[in-house]
PAVEX-102755 format. One line per 5 residues: number of its first residue (from 1); their letters; for each residue x, y, z of N, C-alpha, C. Coordinates in nm, 2 decimals, decimal comma. Layout:
% PAVEX-102755
NUM = A = X/Y/Z/X/Y/Z/X/Y/Z; ...
% end
This chain:
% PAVEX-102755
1 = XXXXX = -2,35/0,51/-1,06/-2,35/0,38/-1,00/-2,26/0,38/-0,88; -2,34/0,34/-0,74/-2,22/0,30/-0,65/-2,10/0,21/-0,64; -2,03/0,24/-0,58/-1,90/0,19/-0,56/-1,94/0,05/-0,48; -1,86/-0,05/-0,54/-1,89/-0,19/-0,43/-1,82/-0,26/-0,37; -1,78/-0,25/-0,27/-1,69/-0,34/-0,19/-1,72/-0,49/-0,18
6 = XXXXX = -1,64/-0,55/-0,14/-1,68/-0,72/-0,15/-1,59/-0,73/0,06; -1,72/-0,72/0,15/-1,67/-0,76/0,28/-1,66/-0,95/0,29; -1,58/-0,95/0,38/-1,56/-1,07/0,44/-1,53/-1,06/0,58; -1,56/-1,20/0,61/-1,55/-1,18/0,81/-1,38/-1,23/0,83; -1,34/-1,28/0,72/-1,19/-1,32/0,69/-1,10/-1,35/0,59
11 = XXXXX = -0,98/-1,31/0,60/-0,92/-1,32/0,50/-0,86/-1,47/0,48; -0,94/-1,52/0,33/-0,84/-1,67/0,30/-0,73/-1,66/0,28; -0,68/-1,76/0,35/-0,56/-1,81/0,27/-0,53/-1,81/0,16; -0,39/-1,84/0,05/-0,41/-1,85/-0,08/-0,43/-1,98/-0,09; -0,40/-2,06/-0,01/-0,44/-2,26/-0,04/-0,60/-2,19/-0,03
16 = XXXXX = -0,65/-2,19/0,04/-0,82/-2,20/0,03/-0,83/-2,11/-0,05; -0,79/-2,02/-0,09/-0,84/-1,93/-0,23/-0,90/-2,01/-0,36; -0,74/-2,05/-0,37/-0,72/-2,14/-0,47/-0,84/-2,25/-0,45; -0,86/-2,32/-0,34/-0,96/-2,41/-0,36/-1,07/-2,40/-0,39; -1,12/-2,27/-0,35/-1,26/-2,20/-0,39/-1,25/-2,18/-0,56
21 = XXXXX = -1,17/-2,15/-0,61/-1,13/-2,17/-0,75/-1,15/-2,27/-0,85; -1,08/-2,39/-0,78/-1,09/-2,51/-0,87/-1,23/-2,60/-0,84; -1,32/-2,54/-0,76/-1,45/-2,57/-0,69/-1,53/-2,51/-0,81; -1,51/-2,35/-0,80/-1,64/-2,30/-0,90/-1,60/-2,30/-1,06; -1,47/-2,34/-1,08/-1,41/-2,37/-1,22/-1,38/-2,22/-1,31
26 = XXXXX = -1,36/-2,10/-1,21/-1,38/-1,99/-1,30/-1,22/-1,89/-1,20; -1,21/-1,79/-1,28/-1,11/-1,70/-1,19/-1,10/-1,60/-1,13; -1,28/-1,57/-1,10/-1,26/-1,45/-1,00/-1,37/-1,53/-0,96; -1,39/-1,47/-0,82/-1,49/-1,50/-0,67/-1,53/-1,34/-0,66; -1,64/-1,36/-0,63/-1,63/-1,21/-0,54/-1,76/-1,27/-0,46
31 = XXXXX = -1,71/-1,18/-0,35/-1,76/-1,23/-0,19/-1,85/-1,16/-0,12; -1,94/-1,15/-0,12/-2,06/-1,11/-0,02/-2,03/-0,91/-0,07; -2,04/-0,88/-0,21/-2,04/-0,75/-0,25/-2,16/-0,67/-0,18; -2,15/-0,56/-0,14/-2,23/-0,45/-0,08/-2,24/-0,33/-0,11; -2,30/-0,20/-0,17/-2,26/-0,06/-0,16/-2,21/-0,01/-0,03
36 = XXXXX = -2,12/0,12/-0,02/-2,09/0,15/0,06/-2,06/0,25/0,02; -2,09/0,40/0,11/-2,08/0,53/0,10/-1,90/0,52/0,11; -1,85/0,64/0,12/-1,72/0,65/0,09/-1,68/0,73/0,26; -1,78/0,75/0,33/-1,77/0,85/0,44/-1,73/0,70/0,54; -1,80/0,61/0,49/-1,81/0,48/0,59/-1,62/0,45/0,66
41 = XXXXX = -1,64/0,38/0,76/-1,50/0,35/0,80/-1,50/0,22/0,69; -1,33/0,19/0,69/-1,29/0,10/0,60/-1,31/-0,06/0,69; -1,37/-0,09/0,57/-1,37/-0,27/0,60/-1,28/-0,32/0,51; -1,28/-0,46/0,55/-1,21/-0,58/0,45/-1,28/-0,57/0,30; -1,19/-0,57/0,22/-1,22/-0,55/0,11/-1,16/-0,63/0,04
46 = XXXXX = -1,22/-0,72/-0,02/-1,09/-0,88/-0,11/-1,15/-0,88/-0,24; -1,05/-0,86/-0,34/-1,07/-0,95/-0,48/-1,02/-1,06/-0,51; -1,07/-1,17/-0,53/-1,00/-1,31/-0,57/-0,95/-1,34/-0,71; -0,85/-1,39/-0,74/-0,83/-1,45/-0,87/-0,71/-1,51/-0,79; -0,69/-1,63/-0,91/-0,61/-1,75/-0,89/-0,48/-1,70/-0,97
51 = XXXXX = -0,38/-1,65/-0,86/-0,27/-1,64/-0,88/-0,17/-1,75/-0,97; -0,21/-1,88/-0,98/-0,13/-1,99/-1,06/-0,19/-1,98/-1,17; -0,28/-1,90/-1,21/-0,34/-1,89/-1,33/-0,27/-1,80/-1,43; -0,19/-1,70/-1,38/-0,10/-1,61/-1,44/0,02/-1,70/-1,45; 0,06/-1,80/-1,59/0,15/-1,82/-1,64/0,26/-1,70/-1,72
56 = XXXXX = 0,21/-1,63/-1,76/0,27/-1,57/-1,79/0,30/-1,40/-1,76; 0,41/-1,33/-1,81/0,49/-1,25/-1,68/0,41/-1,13/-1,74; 0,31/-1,11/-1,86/0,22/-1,02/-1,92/0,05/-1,01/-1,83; 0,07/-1,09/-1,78/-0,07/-1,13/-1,70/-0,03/-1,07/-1,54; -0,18/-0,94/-1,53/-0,16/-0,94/-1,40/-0,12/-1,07/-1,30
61 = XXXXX = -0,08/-0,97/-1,16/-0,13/-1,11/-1,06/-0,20/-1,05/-0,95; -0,33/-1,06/-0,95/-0,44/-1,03/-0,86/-0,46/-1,12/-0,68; -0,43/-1,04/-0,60/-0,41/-1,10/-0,49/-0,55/-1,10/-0,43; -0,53/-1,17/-0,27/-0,61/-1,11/-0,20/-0,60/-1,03/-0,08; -0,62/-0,89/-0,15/-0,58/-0,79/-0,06/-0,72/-0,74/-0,01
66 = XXXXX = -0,71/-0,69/0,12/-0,79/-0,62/0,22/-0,80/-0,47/0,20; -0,83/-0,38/0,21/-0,86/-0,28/0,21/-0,84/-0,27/0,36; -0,76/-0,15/0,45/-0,74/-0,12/0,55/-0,78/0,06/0,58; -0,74/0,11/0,73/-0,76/0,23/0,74/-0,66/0,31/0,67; -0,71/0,42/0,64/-0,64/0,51/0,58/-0,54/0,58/0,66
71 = XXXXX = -0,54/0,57/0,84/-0,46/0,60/0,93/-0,41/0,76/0,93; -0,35/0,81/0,97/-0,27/0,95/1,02/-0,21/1,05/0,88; -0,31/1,13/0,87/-0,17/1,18/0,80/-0,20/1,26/0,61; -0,28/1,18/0,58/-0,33/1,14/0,42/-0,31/1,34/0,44; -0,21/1,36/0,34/-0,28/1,54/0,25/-0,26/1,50/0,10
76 = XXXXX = -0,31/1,57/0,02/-0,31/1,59/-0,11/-0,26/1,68/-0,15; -0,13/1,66/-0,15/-0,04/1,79/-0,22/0,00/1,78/-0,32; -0,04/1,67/-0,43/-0,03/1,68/-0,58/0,09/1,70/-0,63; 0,16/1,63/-0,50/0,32/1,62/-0,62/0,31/1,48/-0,70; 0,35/1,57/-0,84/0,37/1,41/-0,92/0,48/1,38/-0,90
81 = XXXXX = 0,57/1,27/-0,89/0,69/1,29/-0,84/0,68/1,13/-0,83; 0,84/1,05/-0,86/0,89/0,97/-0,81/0,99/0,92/-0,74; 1,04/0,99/-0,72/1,16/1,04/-0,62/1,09/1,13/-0,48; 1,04/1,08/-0,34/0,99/1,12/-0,31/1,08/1,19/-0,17; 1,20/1,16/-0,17/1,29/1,19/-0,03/1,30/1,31/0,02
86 = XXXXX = 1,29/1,38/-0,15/1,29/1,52/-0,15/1,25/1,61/-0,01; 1,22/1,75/0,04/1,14/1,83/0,05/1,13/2,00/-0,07; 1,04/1,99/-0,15/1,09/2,07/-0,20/1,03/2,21/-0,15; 1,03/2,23/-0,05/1,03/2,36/0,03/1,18/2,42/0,05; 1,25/2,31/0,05/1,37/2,38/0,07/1,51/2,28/0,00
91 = XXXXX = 1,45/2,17/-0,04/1,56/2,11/-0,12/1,59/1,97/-0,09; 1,61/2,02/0,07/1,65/1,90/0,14/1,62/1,76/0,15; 1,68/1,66/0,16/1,68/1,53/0,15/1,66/1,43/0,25; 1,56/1,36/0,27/1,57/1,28/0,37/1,64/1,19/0,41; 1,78/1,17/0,50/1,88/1,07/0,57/1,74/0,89/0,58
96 = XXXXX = 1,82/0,77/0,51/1,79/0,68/0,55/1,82/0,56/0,43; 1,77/0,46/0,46/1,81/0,34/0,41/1,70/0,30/0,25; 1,80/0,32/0,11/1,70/0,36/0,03/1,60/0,27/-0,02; 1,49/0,31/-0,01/1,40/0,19/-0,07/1,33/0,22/-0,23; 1,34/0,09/-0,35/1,29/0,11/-0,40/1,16/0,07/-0,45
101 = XXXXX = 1,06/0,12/-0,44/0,90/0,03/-0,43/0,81/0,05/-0,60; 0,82/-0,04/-0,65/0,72/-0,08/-0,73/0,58/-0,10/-0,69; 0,47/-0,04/-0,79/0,32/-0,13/-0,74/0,26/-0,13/-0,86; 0,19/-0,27/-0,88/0,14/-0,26/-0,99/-0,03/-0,34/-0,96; -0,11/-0,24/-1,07/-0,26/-0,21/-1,01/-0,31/-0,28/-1,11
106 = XXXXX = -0,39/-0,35/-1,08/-0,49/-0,47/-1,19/-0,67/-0,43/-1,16; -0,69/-0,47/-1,22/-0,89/-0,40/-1,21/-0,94/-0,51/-1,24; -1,05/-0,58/-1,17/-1,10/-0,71/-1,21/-1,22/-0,68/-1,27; -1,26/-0,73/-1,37/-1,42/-0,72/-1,41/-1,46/-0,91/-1,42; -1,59/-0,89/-1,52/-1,66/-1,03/-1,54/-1,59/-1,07/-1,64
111 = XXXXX = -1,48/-1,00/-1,71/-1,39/-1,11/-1,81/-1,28/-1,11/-1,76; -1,24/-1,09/-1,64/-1,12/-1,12/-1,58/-1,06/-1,03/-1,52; -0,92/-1,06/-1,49/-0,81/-0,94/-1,44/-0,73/-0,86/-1,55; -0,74/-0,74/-1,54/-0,65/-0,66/-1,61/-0,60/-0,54/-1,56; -0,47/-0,51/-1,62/-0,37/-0,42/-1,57/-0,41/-0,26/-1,61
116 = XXXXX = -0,44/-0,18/-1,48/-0,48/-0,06/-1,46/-0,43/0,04/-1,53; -0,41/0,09/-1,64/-0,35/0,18/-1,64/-0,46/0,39/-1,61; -0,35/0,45/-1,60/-0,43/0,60/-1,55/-0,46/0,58/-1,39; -0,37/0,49/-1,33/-0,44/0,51/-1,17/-0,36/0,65/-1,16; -0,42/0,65/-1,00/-0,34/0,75/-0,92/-0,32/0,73/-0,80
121 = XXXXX = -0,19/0,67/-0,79/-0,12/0,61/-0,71/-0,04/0,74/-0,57; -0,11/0,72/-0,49/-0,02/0,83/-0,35/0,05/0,75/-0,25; 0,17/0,76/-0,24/0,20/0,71/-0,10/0,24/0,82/-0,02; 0,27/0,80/0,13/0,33/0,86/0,23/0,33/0,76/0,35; 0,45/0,84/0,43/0,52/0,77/0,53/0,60/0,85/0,60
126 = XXXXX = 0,61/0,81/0,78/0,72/0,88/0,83/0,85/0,86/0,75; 0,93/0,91/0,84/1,10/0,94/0,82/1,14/0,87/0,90; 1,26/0,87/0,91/1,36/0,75/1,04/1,33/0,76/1,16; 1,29/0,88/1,16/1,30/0,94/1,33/1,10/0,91/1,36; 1,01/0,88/1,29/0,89/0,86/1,31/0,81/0,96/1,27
131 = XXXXX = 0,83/1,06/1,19/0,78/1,20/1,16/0,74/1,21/1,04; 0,59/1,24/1,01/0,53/1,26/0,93/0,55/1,41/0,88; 0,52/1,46/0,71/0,55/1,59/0,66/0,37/1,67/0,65; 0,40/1,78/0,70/0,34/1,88/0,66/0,15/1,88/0,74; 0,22/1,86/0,88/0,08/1,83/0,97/0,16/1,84/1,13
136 = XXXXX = 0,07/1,91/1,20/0,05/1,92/1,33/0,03/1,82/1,44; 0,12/1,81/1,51/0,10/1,69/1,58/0,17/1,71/1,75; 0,09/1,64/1,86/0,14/1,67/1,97/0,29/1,68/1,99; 0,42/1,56/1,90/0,52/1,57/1,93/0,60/1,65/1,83; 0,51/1,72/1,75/0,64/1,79/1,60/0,49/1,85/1,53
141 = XXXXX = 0,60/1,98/1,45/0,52/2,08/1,38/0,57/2,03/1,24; 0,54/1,99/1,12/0,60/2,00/1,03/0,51/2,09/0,89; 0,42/2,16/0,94/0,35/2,23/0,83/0,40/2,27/0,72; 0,39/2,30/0,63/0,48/2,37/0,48/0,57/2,22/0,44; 0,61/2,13/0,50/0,71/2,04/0,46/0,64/1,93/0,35
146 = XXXXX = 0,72/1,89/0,32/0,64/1,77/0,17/0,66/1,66/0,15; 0,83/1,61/0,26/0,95/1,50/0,28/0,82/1,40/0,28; 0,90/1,25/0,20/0,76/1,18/0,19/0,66/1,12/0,13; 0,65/1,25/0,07/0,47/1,21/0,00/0,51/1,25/-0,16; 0,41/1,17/-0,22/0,42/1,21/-0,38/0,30/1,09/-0,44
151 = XXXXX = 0,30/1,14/-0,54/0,16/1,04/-0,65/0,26/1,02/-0,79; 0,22/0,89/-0,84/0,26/0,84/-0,98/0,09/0,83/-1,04; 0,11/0,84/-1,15/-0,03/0,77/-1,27/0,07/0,63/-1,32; -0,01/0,51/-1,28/-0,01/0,40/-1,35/0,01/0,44/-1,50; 0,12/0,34/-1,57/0,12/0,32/-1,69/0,08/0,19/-1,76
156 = XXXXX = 0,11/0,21/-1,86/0,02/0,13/-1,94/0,06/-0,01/-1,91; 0,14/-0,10/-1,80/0,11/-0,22/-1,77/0,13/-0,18/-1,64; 0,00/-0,10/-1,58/-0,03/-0,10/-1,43/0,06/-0,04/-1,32; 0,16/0,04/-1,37/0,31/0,04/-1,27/0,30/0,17/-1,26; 0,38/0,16/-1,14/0,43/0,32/-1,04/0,55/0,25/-0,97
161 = XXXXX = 0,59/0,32/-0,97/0,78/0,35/-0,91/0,80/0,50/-0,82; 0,84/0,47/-0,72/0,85/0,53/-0,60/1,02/0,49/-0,57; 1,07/0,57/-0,56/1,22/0,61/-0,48/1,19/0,69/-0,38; 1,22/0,62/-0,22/1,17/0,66/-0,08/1,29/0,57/-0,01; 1,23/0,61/0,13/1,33/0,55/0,21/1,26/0,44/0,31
166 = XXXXX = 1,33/0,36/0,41/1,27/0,27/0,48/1,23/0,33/0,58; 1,13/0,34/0,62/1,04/0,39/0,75/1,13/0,39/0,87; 1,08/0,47/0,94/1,11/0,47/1,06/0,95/0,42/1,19; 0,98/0,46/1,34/0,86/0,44/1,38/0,81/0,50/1,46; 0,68/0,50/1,50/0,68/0,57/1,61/0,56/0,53/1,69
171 = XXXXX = 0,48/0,56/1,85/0,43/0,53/1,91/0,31/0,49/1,86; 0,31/0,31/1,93/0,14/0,29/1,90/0,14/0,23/1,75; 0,22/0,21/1,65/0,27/0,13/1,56/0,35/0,09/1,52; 0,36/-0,05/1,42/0,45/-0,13/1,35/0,52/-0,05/1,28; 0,57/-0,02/1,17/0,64/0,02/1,04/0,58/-0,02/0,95
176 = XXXXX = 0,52/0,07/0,88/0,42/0,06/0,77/0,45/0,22/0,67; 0,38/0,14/0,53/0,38/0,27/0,45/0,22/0,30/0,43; 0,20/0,37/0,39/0,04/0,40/0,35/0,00/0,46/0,18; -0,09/0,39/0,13/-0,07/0,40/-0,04/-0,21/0,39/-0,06; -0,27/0,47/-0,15/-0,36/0,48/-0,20/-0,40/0,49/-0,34
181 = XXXXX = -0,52/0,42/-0,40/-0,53/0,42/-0,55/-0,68/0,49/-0,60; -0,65/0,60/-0,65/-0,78/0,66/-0,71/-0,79/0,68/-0,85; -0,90/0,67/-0,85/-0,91/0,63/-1,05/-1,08/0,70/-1,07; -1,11/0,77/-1,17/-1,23/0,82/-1,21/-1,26/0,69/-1,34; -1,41/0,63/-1,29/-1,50/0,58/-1,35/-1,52/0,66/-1,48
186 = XXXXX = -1,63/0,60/-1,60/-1,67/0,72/-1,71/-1,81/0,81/-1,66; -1,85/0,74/-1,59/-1,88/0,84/-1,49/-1,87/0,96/-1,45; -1,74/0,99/-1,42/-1,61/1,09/-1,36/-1,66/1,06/-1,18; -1,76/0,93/-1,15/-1,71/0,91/-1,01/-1,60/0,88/-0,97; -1,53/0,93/-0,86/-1,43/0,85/-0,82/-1,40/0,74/-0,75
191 = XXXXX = -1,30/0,63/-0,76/-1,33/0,57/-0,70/-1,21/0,52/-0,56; -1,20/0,51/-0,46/-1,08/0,45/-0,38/-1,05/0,36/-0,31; -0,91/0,33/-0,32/-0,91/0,17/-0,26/-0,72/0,22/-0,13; -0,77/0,20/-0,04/-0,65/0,25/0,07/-0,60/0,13/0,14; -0,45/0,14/0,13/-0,40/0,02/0,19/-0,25/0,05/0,27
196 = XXXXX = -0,24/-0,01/0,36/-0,10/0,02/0,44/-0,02/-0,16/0,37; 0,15/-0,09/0,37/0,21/-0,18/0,30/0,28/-0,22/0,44; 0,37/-0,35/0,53/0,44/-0,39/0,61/0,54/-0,43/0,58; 0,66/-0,44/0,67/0,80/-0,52/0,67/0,80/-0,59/0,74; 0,91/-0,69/0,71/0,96/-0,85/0,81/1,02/-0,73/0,91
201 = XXXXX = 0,95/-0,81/1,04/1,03/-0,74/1,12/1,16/-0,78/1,20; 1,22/-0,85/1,15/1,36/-0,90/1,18/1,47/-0,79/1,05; 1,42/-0,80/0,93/1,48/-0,67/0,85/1,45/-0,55/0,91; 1,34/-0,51/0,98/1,32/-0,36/1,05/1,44/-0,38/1,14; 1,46/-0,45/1,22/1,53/-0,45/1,35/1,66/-0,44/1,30
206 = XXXXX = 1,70/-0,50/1,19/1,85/-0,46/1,13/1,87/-0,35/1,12; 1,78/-0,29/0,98/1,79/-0,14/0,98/1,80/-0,04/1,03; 1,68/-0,08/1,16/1,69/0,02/1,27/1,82/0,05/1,36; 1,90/-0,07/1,34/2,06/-0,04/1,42/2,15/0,04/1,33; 2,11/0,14/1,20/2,20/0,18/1,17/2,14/0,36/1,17
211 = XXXXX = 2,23/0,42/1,11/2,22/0,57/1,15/2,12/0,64/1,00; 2,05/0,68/1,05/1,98/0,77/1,16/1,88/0,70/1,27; 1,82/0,55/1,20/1,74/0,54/1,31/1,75/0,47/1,43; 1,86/0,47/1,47/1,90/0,44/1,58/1,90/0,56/1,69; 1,92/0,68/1,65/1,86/0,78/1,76/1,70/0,78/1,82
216 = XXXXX = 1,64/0,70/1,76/1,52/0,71/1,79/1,48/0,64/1,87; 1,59/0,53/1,92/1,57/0,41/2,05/1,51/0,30/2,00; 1,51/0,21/2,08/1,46/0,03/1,98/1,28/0,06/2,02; 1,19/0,02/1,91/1,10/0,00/1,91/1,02/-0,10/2,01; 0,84/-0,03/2,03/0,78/-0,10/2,15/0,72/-0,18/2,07
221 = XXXXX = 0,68/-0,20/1,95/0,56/-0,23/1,90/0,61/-0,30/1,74; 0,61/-0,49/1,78/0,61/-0,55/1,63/0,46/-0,55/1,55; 0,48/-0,63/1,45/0,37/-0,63/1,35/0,23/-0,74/1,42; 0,28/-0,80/1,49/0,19/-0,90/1,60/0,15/-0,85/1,65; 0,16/-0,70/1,73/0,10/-0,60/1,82/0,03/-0,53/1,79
226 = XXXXX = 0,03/-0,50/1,64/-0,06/-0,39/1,59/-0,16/-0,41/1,56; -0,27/-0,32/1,62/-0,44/-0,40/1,54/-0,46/-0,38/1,43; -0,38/-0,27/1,34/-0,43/-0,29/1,20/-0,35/-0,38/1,10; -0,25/-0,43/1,13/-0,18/-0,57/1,10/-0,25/-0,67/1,13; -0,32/-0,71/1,25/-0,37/-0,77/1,26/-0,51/-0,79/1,18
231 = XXXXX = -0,53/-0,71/1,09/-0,65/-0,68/1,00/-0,59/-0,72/0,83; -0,52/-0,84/0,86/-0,47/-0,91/0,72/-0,36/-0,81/0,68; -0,29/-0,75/0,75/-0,13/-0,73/0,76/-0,06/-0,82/0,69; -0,07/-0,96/0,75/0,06/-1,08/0,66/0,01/-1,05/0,52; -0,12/-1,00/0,43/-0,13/-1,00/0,26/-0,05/-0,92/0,25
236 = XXXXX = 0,02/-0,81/0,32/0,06/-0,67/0,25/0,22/-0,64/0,32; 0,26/-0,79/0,37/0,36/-0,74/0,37/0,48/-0,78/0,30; 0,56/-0,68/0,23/0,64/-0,65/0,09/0,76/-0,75/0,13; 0,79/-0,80/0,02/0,89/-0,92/-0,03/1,01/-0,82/-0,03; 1,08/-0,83/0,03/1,24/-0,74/0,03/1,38/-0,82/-0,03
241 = XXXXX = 1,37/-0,74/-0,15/1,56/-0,77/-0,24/1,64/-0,70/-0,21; 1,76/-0,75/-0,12/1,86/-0,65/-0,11/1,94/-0,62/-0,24; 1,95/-0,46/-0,19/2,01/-0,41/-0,33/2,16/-0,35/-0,31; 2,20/-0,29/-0,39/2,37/-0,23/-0,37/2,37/-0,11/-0,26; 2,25/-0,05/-0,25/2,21/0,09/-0,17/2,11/0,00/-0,04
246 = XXXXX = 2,06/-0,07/-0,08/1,96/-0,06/0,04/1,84/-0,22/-0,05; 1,67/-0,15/-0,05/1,61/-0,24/-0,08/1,54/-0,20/-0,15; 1,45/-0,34/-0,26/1,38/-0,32/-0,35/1,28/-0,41/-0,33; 1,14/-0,34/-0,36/1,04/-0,45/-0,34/0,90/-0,42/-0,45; 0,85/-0,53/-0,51/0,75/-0,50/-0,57/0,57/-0,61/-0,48
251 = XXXXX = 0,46/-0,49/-0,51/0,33/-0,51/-0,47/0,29/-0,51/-0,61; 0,16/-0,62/-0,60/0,04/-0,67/-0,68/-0,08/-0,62/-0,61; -0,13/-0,54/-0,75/-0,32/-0,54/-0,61/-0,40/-0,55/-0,71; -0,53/-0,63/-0,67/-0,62/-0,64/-0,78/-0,72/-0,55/-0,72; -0,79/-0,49/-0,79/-0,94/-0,37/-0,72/-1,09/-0,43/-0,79
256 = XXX = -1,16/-0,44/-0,71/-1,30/-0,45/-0,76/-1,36/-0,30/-0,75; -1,34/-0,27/-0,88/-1,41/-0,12/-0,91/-1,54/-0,07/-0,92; -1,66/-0,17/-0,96/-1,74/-0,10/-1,02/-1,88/-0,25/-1,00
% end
């Protein structure tokens, strides 16, 4: 069975979400679904459910998230790992401001939303200074390196936990994380859903005044400038709790799988 995306020419609001909701009297929408090879570039990808409908703290909460590019970078190095600051080539620890990131993955079918368990959850992201691990690049060599990157499997109420640090940036983009969720069908097809995560960028601009990433010079490029922010950016950008160390933030995603 192919994989189905649900495109749209725009992302709703949650007020008009919601209203398309209390219109068709039901809690999922799905929107103009299509097959799509996996080779294809990434489009808008939205699953609907009515977020006021989760009264309670046991019930996913299914947004309306986009599906974006997969951008710079993606390797599969199969660290399972939650603590990702690491490099374990050589020990070393990544300098920066600590972030702790929760995500928790929900799967929508025709009886509703429910909480994913068995994903396989990958993030990666530069460092303070704008540097990506273990890839070749005009401005830096970092081959053999791992600083960064790591995979969780969802547990049994949808969650992954990541200990990372807050981005740094670099030419030609905002500050973004990049996270990915792959899960095998019974099938054993696989299936994927790629998404870049964003910050307020008045908290970036704090951060960025303290050390390390302040050697890197003030940034050209806010979240208003970037075209892939501009590609429904405001759904995915992360609610920040300051913590004793630094910050904490938790994501919701709902996936139309199948």
């Amino acid at each position: 069975m192919k994989k189905k995306y649900c495109q749209i020419n725009r992302i709703l609001s949650r007020r008009k979400a919601l209203a398309l909701f209390r219109a068709a009297g039901t809690a999922i929408i799905v929107v103009g679904c299509i097959p799509r090879s996996r080779s294809t570039q990434a489009r808008s990808t939205v699953a609907l459910t009515a977020p006021s409908l989760a009264n309670s703290s046991t019930l996913p909460a299914c947004l309306v998230t986009p599906e974006q590019t997969e951008g710079p970078y993606f390797v599969d190095e199969k660290l399972n790992r939650s603590n990702i600051r690491s490099d374990p080539a050589d020990g070393s620890v990544k300098n920066g401001v600590p972030l702790q990131l929760t995500l928790r993955v929900s799967q929508i079918g025709n009886t509703g939303c429910r909480l994913r368990a068995g994903a396989i959850v990958d993030i990666w992201h530069c460092d303070a200074l704008g540097v990506y691990s273990d890839v070749r690049d005009p401005g830096f060599n970092t081959v053999g390196k791992k600083f960064l990157r790591g995979y969780q499997v969802t547990d049994a109420n949808g969650t992954v936990e990541f200990t990372t640090i807050y981005p740094g940036w670099y030419q030609g983009r905002t500050v973004h994380i990049h996270f990915k969720v792959r899960t095998d069908a019974p099938s054993a097809q696989s299936y994927e859903f790629t998404l870049q995560l964003y910050f307020d960028d008045s908290i970036t601009d704090q951060v960025h005044t303290q050390t390390p990433y302040a050697s890197k010079g003030q940034r050209n490029l806010k979240n208003a400038g970037d075209g892939i922010f501009q590609n429904g950016g405001e759904q995915m950008l992360l609610k920040l709790t300051k913590t004793s160390l630094g910050y904490a933030a938790t994501f919701d995603i709902g996936l139309q799988m199948g």
